[in-house]
N, C-alpha and C positions, 0 to 999 in steps of 0.2 A: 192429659192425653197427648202422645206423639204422634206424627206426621211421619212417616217410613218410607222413602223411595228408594228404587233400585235403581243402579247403573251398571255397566256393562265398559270395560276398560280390554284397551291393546297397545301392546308395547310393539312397534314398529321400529327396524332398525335406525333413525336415527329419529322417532316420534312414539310419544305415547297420547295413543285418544281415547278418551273415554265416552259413550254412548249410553246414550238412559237403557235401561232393560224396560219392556214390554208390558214387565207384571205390575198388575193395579196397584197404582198408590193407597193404601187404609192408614185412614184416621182409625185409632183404636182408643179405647180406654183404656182406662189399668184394669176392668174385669176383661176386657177382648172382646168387646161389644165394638161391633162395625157401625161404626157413625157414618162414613161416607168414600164411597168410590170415586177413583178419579182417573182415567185412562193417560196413558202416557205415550209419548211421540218423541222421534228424534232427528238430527241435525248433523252435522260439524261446521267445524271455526279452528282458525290458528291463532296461538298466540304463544310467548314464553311465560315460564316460572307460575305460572298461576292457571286457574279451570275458570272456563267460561261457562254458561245456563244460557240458553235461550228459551222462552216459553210460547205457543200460540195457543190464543182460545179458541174455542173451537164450542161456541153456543145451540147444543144438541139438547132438547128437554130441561132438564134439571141440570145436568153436569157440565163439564169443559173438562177439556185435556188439555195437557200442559206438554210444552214444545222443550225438551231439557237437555240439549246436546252439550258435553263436555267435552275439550282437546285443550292439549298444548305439546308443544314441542320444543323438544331440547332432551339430549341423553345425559343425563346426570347419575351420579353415583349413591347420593341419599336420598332414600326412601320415605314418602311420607307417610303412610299407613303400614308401619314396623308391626303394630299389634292389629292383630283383626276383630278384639274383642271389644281394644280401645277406643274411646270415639278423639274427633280432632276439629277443633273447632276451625273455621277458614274463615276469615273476614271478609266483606263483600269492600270491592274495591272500584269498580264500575257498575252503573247500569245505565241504559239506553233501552230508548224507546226507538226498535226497527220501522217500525209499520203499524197499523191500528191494530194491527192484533197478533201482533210478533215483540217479544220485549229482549232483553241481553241482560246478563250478570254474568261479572267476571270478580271470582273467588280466587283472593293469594293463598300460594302455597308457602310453607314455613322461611323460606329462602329460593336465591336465584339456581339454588344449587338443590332444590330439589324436583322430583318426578313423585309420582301416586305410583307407576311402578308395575302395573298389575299384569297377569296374564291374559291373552285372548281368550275372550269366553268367562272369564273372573266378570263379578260386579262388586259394586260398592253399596251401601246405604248411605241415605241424606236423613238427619233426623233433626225436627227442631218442634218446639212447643205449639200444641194445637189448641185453642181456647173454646169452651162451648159459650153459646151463643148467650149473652148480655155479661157473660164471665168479665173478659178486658174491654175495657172501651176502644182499642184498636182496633175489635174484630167485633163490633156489634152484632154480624150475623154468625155467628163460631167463626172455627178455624179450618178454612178452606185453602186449598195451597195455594192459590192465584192470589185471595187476597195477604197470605204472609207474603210470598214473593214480592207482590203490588210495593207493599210497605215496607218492607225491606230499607234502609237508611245505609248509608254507605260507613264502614266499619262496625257493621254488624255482623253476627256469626252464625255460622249455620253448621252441623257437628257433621264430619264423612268418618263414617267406619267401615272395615272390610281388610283381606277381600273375602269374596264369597261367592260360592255355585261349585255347582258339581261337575260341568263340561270346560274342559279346556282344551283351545285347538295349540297343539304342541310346534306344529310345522309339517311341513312333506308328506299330508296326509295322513298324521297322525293325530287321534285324538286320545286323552284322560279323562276316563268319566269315572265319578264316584257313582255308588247304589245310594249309598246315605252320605250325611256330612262327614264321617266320622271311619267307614270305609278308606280302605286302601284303593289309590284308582285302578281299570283299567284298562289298557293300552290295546288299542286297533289302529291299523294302517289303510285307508280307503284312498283309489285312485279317482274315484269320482266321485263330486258331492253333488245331489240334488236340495234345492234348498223351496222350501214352502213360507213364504210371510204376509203377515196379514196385519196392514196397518203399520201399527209402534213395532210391528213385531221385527220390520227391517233391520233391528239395531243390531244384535247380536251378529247377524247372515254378511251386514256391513263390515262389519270389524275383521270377520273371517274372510273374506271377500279381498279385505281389503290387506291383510295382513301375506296373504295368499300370492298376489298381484304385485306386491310391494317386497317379496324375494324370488331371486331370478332362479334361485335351485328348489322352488318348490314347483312343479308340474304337476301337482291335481287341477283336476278340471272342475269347472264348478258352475251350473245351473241351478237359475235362479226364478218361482213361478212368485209373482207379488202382488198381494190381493187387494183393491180398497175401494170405498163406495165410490166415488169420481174420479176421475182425472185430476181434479184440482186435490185432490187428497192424499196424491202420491208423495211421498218421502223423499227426497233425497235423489229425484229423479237426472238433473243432471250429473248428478256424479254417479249414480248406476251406469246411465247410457256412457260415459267418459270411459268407464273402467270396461266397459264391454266393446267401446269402438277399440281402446290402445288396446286390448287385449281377447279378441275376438274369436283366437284359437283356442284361448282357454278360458273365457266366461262369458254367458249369454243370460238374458235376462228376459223374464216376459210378462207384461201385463195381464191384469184384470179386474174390470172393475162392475161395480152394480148397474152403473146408469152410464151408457156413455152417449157422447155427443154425435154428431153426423161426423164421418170422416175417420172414425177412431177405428186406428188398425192393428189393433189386438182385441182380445177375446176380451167377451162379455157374460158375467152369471160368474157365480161360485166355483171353486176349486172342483175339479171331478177327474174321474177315473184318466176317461179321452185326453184333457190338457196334460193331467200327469203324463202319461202315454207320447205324447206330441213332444212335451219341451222339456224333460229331465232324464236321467237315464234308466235305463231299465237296471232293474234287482239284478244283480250278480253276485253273490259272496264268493265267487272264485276270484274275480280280480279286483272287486273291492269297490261297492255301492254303497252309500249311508246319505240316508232323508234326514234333512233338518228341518224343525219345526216348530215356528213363533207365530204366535199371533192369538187372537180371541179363543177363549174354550172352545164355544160351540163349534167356530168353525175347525181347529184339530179335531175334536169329538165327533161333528156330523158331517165333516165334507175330506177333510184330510185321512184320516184313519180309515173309510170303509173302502176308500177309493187305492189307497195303498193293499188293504187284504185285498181287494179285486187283481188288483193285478200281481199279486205274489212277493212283495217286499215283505225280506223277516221282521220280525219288533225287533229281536237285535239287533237290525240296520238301519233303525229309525233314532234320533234321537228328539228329545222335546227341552227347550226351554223356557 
């Protein structure tokens, strides 16, 4: 059985970061039997020549979600994921323990002269051997990503393949979406982005966010609504508010959460028609409006999508990752 996670990669003019993707990590079998879900969360960090992990657990019922932000920086000419079909194996060459429940891995890349490379809105796969339960004596309760990660020994390896996805943000407002993998993409120009995340779902909105804010000739504007059970559950929150104070003309950002505290001055309760309405832009295919959209099914399914038809946004102007 393997272990399968997604990331999410941006190439920045003189940085490439890569960011976990949203979508649930599966343990699968070899029949495709779903052994176990595992929610995913993300981060950033700097470092050269090699991709850093960080994980946090997050002890909900049965499951934890895993905290997996990747970056590094430095502009290089050689490519590490040349084939997307290929996998690559990466050595673990750090890890640290952040906090009780924040940990660090930092995976070398093949040289100092390489980058992973990828586009904005591309991801990667992480893939490495998942054990059922009394299989290895390393994993006496199977193979759960915390405990491989946990155990992970330094010069060991863990396989990155890719890249992969269907949206890519080009620059200046433009995106390439494929229909399927295998489609030829296509090309839209939108002046304003409205952006919806829920949770892990920040990573992708980040990358765009940030690649956006990080060139001075691209002027899309870009609203951002960000949904999570607490306060204490927010992502990446000082660097949202940083990129929204240096750049205030052109991104704004707005909370909300399930339960909030006394004093909490942003909105409380689920995505709805109203906060769409208040803090993203209104539907225009004349000068160029497109929703994006991460985070949990249900909540695209039951709170994102009927709240969007309510207020007249095309599905052409919507996208989902």
């Amino acid at each position: 059985m393997r272990f399968y996670l997604n990331m999410l990669v941006t190439d920045l003019s003189n940085e490439v970061r890569v960011l976990s993707d949203v979508n649930l990590l599966k343990m699968v079998s070899s029949s495709e039997n779903i052994i176990n879900n595992i929610g995913l969360i993300t981060g950033s960090v700097v470092l050269l020549s090699s991709v850093v992990v960080y994980y946090i657990l997050y002890r909900r019922k049965d499951n934890c979600c895993i905290f997996c932000p990747f970056s590094l920086i430095a502009r290089k000419k050689l490519i590490t994921l040349v084939d997307s079909e290929a996998t690559y194996p990466l050595p673990l060459i750090l890890k640290e323990t952040v906090s009780h429940d924040t940990r660090k891995f930092r995976f070398k890349l093949p040289s100092d002269e390489h980058v992973l490379g990828l586009p904005v809105g591309q991801h990667i796969h992480l893939s490495a051997k998942i054990y059922f339960k009394n299989v290895d004596p390393k994993f006496p309760d199977g193979g759960k990503m915390t405990q491989y990660l946990e155990r992970m020994r330094i010069g060991e390896t863990i396989n990155f393949r890719g890249p992969s996805g269907l949206i890519v943000y080009e620059g200046k407002g433009s995106f390439a979406v494929k229909p399927t993998k295998k489609a030829e993409p296509k090309r839209r120009i939108y002046k304003n982005i409205g952006m919806i995340a829920g949770g892990s779902g920040i990573t992708p909105m980040l990358q765009i966010i940030a690649a956006i804010m990080k060139n001075s000739e691209d002027h899309t504007k870009v609203s951002l609504i960000f949904a999570n059970k607490d306060e204490s559950d927010i992502l990446l929150r000082d660097e949202l508010d940083k990129l929204a104070a240096e750049h205030s003309e052109q991104f704004s950002v707005w909370y909300t959460v399930d339960r909030a505290k006394s004093g909490w001055k942003y909105s409380t309760g689920f995505v709805d028609a109203e906060m769409i309405q208040k803090h993203l832009p209104a539907p225009d295919s004349a000068t160029g409006t497109v929703i994006l959209m991460c985070g949990p099914p249900p909540m695209i399914k039951y709170a994102c999508i009927p709240s969007l038809d309510k207020l007249g946004y095309l599905e052409s102007d919507r996208l989902t990752f």
